[in-house]
LUMKEMI-137680 format. One record per atom (N, C-alpha, C): residue in three letters; x, y, z. Coordinates in nm, 2 decimals, decimal comma. Layout:
('Ala' (X Y Z))
...
***
This chain:
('Unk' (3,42 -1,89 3,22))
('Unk' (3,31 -1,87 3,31))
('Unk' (3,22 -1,77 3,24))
('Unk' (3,10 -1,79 3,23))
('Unk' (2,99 -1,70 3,17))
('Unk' (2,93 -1,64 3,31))
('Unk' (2,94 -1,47 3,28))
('Unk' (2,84 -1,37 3,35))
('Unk' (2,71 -1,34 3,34))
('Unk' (2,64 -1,36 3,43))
('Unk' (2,50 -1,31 3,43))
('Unk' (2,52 -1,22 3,40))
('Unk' (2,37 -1,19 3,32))
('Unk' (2,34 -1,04 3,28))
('Unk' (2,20 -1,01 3,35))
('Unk' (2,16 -0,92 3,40))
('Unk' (2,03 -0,91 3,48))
('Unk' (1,96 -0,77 3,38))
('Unk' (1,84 -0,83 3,33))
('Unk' (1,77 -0,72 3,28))
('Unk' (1,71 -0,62 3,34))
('Unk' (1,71 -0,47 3,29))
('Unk' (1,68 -0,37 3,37))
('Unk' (1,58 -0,29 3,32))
('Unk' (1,48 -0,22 3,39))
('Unk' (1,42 -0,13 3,30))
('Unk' (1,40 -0,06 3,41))
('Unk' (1,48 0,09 3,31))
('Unk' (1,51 0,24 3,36))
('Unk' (1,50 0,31 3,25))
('Unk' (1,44 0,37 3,27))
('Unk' (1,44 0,49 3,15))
('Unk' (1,54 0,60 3,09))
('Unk' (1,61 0,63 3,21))
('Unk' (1,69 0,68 3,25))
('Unk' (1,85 0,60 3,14))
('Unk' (1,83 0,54 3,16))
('Unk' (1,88 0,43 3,08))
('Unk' (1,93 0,39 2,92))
('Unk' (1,78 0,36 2,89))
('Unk' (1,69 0,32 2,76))
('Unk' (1,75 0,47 2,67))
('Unk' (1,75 0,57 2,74))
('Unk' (1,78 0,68 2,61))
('Unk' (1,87 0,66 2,53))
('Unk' (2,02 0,66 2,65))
('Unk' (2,13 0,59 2,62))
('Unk' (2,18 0,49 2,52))
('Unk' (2,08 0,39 2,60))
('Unk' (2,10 0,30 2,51))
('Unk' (2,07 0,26 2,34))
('Unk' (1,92 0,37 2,30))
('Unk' (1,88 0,44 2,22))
('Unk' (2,01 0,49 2,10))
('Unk' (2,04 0,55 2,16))
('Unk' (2,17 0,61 2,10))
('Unk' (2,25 0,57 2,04))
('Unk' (2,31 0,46 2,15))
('Unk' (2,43 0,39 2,09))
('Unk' (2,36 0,30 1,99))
('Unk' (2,25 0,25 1,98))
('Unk' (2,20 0,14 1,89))
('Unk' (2,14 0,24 1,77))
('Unk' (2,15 0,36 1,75))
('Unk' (2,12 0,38 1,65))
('Unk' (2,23 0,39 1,52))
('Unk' (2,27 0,37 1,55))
('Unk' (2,43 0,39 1,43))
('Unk' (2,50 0,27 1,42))
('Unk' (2,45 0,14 1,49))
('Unk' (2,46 0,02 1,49))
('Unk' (2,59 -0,01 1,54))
('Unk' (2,60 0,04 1,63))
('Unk' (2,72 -0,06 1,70))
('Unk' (2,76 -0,15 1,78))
('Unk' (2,86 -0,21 1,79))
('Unk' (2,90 -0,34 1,73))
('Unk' (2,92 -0,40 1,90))
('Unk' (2,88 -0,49 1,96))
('Unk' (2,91 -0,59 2,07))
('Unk' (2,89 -0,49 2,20))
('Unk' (2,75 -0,42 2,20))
('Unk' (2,71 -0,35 2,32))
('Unk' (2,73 -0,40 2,48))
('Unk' (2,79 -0,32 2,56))
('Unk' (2,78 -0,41 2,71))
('Unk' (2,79 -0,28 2,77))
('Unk' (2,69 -0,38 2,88))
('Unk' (2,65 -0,22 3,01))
('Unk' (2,73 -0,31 3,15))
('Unk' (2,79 -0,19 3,19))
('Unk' (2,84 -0,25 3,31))
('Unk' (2,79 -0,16 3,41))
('Unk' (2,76 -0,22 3,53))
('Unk' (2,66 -0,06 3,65))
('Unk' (2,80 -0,13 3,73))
('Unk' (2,84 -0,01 3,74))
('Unk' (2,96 -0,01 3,81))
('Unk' (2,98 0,11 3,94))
('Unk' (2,84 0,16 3,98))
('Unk' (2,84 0,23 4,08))
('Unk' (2,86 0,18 4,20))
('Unk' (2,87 0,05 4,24))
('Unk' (2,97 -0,02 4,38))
('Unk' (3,06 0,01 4,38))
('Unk' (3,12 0,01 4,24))
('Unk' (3,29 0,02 4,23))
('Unk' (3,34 0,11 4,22))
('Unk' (3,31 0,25 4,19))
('Unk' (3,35 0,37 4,15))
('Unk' (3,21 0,48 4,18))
('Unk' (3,31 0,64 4,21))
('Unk' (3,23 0,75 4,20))
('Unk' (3,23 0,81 4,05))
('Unk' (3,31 0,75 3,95))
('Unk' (3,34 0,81 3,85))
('Unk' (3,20 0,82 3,80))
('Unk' (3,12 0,70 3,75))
('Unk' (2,95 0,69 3,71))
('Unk' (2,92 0,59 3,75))
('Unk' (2,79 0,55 3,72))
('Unk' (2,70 0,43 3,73))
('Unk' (2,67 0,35 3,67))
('Unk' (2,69 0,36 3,52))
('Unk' (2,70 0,29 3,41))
('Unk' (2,79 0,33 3,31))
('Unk' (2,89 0,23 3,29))
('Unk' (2,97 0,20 3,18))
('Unk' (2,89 0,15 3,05))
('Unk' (2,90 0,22 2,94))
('Unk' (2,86 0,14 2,79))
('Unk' (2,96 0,16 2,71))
('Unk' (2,98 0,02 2,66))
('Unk' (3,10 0,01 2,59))
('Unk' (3,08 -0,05 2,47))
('Unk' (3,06 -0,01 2,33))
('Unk' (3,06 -0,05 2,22))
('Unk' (3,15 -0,06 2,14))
('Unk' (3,15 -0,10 2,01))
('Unk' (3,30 -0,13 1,89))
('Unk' (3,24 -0,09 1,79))
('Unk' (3,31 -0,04 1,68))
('Unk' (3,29 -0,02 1,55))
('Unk' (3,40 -0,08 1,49))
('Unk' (3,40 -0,08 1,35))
('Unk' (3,50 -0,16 1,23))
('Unk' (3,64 -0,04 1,22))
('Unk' (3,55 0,05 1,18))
('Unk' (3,71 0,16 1,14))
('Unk' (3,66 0,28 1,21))
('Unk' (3,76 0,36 1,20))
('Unk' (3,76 0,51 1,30))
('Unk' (3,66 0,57 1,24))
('Unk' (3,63 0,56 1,08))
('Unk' (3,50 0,69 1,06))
('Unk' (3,36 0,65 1,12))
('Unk' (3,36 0,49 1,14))
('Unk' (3,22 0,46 1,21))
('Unk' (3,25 0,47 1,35))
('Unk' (3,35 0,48 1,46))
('Unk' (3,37 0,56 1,58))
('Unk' (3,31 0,72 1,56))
('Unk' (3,37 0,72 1,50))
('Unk' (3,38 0,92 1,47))
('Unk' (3,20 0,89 1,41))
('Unk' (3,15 0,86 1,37))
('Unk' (2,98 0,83 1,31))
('Unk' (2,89 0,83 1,43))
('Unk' (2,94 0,68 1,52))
('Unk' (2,86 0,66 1,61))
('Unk' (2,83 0,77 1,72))
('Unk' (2,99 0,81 1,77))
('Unk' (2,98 0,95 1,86))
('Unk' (2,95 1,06 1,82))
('Unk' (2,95 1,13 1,67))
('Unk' (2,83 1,22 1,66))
('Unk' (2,69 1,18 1,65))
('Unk' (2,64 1,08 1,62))
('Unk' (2,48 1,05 1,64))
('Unk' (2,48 1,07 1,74))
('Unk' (2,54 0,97 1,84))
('Unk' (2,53 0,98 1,97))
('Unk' (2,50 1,12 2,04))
('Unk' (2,60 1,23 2,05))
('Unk' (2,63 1,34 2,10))
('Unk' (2,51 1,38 2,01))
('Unk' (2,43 1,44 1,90))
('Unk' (2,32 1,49 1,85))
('Unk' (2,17 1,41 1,90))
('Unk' (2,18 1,30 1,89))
('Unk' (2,06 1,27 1,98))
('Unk' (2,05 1,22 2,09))
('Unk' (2,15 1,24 2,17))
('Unk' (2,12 1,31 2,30))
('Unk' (2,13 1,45 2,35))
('Unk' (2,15 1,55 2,32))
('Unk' (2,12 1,70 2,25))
('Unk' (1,99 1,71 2,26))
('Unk' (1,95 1,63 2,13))
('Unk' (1,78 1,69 2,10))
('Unk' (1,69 1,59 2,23))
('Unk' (1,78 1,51 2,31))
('Unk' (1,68 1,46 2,42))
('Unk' (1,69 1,60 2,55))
('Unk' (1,81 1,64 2,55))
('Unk' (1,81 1,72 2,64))
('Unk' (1,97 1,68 2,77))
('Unk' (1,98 1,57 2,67))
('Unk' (2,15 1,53 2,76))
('Unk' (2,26 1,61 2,67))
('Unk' (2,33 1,68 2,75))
('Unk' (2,47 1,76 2,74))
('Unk' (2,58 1,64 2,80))
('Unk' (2,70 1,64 2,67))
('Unk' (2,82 1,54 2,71))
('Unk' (2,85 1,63 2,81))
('Unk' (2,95 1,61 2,95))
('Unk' (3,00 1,69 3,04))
('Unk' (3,15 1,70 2,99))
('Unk' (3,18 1,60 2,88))
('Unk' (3,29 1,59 2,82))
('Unk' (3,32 1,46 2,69))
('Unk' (3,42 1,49 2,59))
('Unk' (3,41 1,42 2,51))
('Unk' (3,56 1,44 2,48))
('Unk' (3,62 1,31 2,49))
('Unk' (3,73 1,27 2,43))
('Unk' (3,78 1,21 2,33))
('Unk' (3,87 1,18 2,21))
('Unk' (3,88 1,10 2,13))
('Unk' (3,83 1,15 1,98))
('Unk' (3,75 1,19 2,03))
('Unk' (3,69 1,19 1,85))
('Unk' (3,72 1,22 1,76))
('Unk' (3,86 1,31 1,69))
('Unk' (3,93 1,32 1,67))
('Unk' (3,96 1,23 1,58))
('Unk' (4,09 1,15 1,67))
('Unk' (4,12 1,01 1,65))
('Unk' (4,03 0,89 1,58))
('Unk' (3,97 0,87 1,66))
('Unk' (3,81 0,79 1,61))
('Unk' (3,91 0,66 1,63))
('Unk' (3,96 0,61 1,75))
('Unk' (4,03 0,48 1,80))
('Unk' (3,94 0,45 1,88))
('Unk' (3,92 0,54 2,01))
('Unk' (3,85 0,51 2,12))
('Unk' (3,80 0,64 2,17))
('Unk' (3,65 0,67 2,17))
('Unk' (3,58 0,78 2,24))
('Unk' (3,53 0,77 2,36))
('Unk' (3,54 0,82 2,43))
('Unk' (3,50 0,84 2,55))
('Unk' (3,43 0,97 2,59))
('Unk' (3,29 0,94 2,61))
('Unk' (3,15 1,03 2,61))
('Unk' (3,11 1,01 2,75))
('Unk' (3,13 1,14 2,84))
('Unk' (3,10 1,12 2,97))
('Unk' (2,98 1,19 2,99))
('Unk' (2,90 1,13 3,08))
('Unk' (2,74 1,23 3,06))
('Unk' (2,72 1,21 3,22))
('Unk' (2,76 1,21 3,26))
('Unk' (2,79 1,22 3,43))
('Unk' (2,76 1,09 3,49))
('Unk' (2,67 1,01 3,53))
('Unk' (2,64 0,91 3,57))
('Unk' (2,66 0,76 3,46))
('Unk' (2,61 0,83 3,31))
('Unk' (2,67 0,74 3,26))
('Unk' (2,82 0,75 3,18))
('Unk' (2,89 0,69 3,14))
('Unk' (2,99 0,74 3,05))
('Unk' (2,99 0,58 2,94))
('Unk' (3,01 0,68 2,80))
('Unk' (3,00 0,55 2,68))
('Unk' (3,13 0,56 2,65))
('Unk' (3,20 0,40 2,63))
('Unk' (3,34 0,39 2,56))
('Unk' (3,29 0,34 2,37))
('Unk' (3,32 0,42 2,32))
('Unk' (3,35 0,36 2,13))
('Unk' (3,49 0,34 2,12))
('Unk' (3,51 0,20 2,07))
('Unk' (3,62 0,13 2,02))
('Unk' (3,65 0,10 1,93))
('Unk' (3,75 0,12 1,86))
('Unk' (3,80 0,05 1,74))
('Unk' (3,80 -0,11 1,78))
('Unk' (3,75 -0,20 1,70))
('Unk' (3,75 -0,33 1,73))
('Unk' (3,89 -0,36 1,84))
('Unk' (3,99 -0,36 1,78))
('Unk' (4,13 -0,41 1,79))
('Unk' (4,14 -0,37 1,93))
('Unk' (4,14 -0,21 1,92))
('Unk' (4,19 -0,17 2,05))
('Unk' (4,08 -0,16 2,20))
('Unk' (3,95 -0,21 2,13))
('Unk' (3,87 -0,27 2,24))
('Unk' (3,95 -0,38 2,33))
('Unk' (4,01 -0,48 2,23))
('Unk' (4,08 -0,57 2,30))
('Unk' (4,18 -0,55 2,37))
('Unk' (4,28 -0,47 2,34))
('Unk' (4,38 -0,40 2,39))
('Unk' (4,35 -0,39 2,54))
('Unk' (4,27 -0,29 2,58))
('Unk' (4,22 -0,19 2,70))
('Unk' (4,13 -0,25 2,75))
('Unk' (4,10 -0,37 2,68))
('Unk' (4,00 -0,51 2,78))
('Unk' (3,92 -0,43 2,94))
('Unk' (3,84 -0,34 2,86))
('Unk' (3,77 -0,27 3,02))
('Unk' (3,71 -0,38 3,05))
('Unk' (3,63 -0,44 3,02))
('Unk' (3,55 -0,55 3,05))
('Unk' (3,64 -0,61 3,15))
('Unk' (3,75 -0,64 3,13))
('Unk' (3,84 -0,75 3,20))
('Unk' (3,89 -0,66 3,35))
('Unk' (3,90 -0,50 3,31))
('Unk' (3,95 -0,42 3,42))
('Unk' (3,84 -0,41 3,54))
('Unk' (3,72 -0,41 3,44))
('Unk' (3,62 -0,39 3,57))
('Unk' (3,55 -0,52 3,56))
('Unk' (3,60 -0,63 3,61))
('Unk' (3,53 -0,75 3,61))
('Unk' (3,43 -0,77 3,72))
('Unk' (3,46 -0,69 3,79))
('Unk' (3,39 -0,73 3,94))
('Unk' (3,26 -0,62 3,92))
('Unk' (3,23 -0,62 3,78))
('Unk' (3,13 -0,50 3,75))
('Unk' (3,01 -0,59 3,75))
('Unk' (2,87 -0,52 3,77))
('Unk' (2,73 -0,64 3,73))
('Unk' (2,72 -0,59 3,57))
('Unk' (2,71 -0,72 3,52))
('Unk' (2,66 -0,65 3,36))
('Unk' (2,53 -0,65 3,36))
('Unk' (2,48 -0,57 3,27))
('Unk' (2,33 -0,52 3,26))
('Unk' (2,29 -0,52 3,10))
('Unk' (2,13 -0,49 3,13))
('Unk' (2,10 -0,50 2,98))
('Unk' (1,96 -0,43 2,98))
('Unk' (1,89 -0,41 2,91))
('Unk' (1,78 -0,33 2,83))
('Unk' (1,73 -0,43 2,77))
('Unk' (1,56 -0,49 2,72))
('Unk' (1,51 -0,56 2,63))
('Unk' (1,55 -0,52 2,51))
('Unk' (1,55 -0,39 2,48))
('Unk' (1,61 -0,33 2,35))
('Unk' (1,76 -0,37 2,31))
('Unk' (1,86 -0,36 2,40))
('Unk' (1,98 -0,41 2,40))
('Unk' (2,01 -0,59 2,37))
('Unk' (1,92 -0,64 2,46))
('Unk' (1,90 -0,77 2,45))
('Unk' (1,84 -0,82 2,33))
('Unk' (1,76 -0,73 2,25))
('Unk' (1,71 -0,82 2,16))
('Unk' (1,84 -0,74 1,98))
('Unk' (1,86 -0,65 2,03))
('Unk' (2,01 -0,61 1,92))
('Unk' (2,10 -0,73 1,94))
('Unk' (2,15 -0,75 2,06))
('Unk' (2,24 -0,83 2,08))
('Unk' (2,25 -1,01 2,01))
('Unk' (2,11 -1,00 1,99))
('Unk' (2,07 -1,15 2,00))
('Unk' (2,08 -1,16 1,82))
('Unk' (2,02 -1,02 1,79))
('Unk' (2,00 -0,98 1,63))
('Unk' (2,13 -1,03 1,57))
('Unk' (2,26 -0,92 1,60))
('Unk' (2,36 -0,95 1,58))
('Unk' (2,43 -1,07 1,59))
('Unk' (2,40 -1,15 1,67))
('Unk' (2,47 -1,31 1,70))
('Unk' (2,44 -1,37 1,61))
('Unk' (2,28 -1,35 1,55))
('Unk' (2,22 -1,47 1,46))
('Unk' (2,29 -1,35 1,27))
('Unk' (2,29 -1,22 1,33))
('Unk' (2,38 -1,22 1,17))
('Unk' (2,53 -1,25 1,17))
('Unk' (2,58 -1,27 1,27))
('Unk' (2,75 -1,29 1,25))
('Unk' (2,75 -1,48 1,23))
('Unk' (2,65 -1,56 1,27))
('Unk' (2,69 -1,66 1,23))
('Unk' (2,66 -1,69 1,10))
***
């Protein structure tokens, strides 16, 4: 069964998304999951190849949102560089080691999530498709 994706434009948003697309990472998905949870409002959940591009993407990440003026409220994992978890209050970003993205199948846990997207997101996404074939 294929999920609609409903395009959004929030600003609020776009920074975000900014971010995680700068260090190129791997099979972006936004879930707005604020029906389902007080935890945040958006889930972003990306992949990388090996732990030093986890550990890569979540310091770009964490530095340019900094110089935007977002403070993580917390940061887990990085360390490791398996799976980071960057909470910024309303949003929170998952970085995954490919493998163990699958593993912890959040997509699958929060299925009853709406997925979402950004033009900017949507047209990475599209980039990527046409380089993996």
């Amino acid at each position: 069964m294929t999920r609609s994706v409903e395009t959004i434009h929030d600003p609020s948003i776009d920074i975000f998304i900014s971010a995680v697309l700068g260090k190129k990472a791997r099979q972006v998905v936004m879930l707005d999951v604020k029906a389902l949870t007080t935890v945040a409002d958006t889930f972003i959940i990306c992949s990388a190849r090996s732990n030093r591009q986890v550990a890569a993407i979540a310091e770009f990440i964490s530095r340019y949102l900094k110089k935007k003026g977002k403070k993580a409220l917390n940061i887990e994992g990085r360390q490791e560089g398996h799976w980071v978890l960057m909470d910024y209050g309303d949003v929170i970003i998952h970085i995954f080691l490919e493998p163990l993205r699958s593993f912890y199948d959040l997509e699958g846990l929060w299925v009853d999530a709406r997925r979402i997207t950004t033009k900017a997101l949507l047209e990475y996404n599209n980039k990527e498709s046409r380089d993996e074939a």
